[in-house]
ChimeraX commands (.cxc) that place a marker at each C-alpha (Angstrom):
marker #1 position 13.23,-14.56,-13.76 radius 0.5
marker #1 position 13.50,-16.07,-9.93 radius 0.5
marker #1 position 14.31,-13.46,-7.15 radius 0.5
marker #1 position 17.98,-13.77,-5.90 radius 0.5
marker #1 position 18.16,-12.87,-1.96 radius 0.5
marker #1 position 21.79,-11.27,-1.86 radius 0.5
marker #1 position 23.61,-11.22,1.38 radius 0.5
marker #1 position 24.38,-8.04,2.45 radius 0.5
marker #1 position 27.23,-6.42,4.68 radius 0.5
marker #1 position 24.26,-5.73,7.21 radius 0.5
marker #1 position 22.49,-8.13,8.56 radius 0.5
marker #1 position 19.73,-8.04,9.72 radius 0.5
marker #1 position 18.63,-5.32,6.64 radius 0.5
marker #1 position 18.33,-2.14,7.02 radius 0.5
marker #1 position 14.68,-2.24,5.54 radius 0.5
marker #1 position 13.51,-4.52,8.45 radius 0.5
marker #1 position 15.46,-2.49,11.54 radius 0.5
marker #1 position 13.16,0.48,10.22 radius 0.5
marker #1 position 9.58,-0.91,10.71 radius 0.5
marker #1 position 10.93,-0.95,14.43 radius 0.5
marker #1 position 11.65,2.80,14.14 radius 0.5
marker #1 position 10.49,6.11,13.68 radius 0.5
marker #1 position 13.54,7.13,11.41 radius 0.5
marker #1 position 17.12,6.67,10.02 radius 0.5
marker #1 position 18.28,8.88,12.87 radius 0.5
marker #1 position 16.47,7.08,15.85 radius 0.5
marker #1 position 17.54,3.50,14.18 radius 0.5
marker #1 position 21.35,5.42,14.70 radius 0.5
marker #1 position 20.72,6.99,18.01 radius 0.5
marker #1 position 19.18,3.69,19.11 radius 0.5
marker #1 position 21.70,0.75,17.98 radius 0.5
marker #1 position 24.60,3.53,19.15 radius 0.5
marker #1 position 23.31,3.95,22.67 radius 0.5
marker #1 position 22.90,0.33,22.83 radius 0.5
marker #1 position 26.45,-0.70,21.53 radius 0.5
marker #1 position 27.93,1.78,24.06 radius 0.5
marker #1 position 26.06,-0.18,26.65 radius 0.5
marker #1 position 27.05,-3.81,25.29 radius 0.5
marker #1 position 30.48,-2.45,24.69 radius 0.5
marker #1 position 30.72,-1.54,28.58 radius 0.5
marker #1 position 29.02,-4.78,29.55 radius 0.5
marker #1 position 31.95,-6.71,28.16 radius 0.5
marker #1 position 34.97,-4.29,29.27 radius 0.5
marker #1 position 33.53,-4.95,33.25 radius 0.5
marker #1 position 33.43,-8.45,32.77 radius 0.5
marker #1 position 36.57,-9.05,34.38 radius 0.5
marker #1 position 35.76,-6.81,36.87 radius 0.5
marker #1 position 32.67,-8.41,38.82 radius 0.5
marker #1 position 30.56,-5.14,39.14 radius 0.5
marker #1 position 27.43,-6.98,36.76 radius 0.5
marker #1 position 25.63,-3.61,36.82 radius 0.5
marker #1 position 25.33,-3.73,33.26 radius 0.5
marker #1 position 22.84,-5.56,31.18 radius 0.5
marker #1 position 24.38,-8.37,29.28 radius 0.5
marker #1 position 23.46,-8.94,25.25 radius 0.5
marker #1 position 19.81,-9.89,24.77 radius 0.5
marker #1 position 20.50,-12.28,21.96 radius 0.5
marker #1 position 22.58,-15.06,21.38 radius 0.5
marker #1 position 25.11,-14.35,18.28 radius 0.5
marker #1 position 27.88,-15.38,16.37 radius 0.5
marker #1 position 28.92,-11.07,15.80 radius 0.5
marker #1 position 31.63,-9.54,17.80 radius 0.5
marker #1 position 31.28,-5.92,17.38 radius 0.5
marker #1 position 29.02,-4.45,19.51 radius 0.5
marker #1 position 26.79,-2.54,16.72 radius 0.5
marker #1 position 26.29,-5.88,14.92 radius 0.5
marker #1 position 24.56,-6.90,18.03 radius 0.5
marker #1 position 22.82,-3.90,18.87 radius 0.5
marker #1 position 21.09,-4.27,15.29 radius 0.5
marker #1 position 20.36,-7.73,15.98 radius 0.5
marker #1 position 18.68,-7.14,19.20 radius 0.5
marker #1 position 16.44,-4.29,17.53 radius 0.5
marker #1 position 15.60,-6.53,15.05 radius 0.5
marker #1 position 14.57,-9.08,17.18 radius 0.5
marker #1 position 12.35,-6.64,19.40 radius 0.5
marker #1 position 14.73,-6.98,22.50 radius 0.5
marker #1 position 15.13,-3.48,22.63 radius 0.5
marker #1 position 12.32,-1.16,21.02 radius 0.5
marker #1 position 12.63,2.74,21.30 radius 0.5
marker #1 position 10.91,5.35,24.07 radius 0.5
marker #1 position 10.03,8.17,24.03 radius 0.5
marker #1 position 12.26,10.79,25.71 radius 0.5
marker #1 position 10.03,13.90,27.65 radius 0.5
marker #1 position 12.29,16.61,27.54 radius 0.5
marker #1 position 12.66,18.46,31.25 radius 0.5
marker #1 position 11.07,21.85,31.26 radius 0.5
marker #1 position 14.55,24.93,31.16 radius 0.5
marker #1 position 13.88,27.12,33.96 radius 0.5
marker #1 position 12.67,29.67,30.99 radius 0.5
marker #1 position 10.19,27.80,30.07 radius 0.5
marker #1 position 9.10,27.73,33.40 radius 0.5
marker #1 position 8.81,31.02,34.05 radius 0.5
marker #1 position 7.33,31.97,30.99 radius 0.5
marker #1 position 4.42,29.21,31.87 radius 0.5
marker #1 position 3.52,30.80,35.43 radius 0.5
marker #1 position 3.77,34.67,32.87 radius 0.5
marker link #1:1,2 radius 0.2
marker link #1:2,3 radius 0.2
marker link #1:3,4 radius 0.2
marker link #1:4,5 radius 0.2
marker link #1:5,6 radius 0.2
marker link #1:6,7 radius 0.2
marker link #1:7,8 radius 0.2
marker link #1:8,9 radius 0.2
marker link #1:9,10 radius 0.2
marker link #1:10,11 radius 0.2
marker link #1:11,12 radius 0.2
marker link #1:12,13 radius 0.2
marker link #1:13,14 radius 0.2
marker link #1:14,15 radius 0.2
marker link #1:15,16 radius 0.2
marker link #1:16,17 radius 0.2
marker link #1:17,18 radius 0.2
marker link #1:18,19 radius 0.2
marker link #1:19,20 radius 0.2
marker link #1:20,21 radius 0.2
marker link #1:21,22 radius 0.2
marker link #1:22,23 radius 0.2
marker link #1:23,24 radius 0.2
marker link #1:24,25 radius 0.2
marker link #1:25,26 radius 0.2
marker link #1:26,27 radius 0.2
marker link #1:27,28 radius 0.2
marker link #1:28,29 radius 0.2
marker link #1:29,30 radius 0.2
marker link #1:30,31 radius 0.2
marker link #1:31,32 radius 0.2
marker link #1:32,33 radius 0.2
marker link #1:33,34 radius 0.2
marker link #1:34,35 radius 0.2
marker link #1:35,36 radius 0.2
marker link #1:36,37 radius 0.2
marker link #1:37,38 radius 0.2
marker link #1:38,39 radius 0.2
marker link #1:39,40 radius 0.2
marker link #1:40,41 radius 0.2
marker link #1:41,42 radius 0.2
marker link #1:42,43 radius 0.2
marker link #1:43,44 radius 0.2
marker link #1:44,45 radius 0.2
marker link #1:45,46 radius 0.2
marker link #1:46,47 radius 0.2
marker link #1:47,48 radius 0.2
marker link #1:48,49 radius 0.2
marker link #1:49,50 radius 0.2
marker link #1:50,51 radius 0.2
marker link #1:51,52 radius 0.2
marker link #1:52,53 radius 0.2
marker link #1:53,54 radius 0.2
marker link #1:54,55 radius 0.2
marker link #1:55,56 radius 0.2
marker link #1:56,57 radius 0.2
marker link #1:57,58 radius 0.2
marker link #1:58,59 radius 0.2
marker link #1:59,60 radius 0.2
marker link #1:60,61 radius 0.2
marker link #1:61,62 radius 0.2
marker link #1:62,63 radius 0.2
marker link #1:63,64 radius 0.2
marker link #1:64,65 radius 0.2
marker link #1:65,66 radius 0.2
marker link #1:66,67 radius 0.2
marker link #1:67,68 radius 0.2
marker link #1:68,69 radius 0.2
marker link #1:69,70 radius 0.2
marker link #1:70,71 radius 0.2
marker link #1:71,72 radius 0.2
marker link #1:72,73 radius 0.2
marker link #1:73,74 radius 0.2
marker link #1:74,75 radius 0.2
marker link #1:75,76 radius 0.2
marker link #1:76,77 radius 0.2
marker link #1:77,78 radius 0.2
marker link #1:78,79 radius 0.2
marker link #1:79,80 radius 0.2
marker link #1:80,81 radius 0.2
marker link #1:81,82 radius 0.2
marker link #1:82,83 radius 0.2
marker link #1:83,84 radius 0.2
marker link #1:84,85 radius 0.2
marker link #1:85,86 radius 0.2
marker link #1:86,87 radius 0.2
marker link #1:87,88 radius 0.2
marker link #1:88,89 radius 0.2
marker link #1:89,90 radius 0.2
marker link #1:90,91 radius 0.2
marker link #1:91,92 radius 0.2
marker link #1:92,93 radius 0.2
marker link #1:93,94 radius 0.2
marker link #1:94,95 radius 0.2
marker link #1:95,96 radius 0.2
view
């Protein structure tokens, strides 16, 4: 029997944006944050600020997600770490 490769309603796969991860729910948090931020890129176009970073990849997509995935998969944007900031209570209890 030969191996069919079926195209998908996400592409790049799903299986290949999570070897870039930790999780299902980073890969979300990740491509969402990212979207936002190509998604605001494009609305200030018009307006000349350019504070914003443009797309990292070059692609034929025109939602922002699709891009986002694209630009995980090809290692343009990779996930850090956030260090949460010590609560004042947790301060306090430290110095107890």
């Amino acid at each position: 029997m030969s191996t069919r490769s079926f195209d998908t309603m996400i592409n790049p796969q799903i299986e290949e944006l999570l070897d870039r991860v930790d999780s299902k729910f980073s890969l979300v948090t990740l491509a969402a944050r990212r979207a936002r931020q190509i998604n605001s890129y494009f609305n200030q176009l018009g307006d000349g600020l350019g504070h914003m970073v443009p797309p990292q990849v070059s692609s034929v997509a025109r939602k922002p997600l699709s891009i986002a995935f694209e630009e995980i998969a090809a290692d343009k944007i990779v996930q850090v770490e956030r260090v949460e900031a010590a609560t004042a209570d947790d301060a306090a209890a430290a110095t107890a």
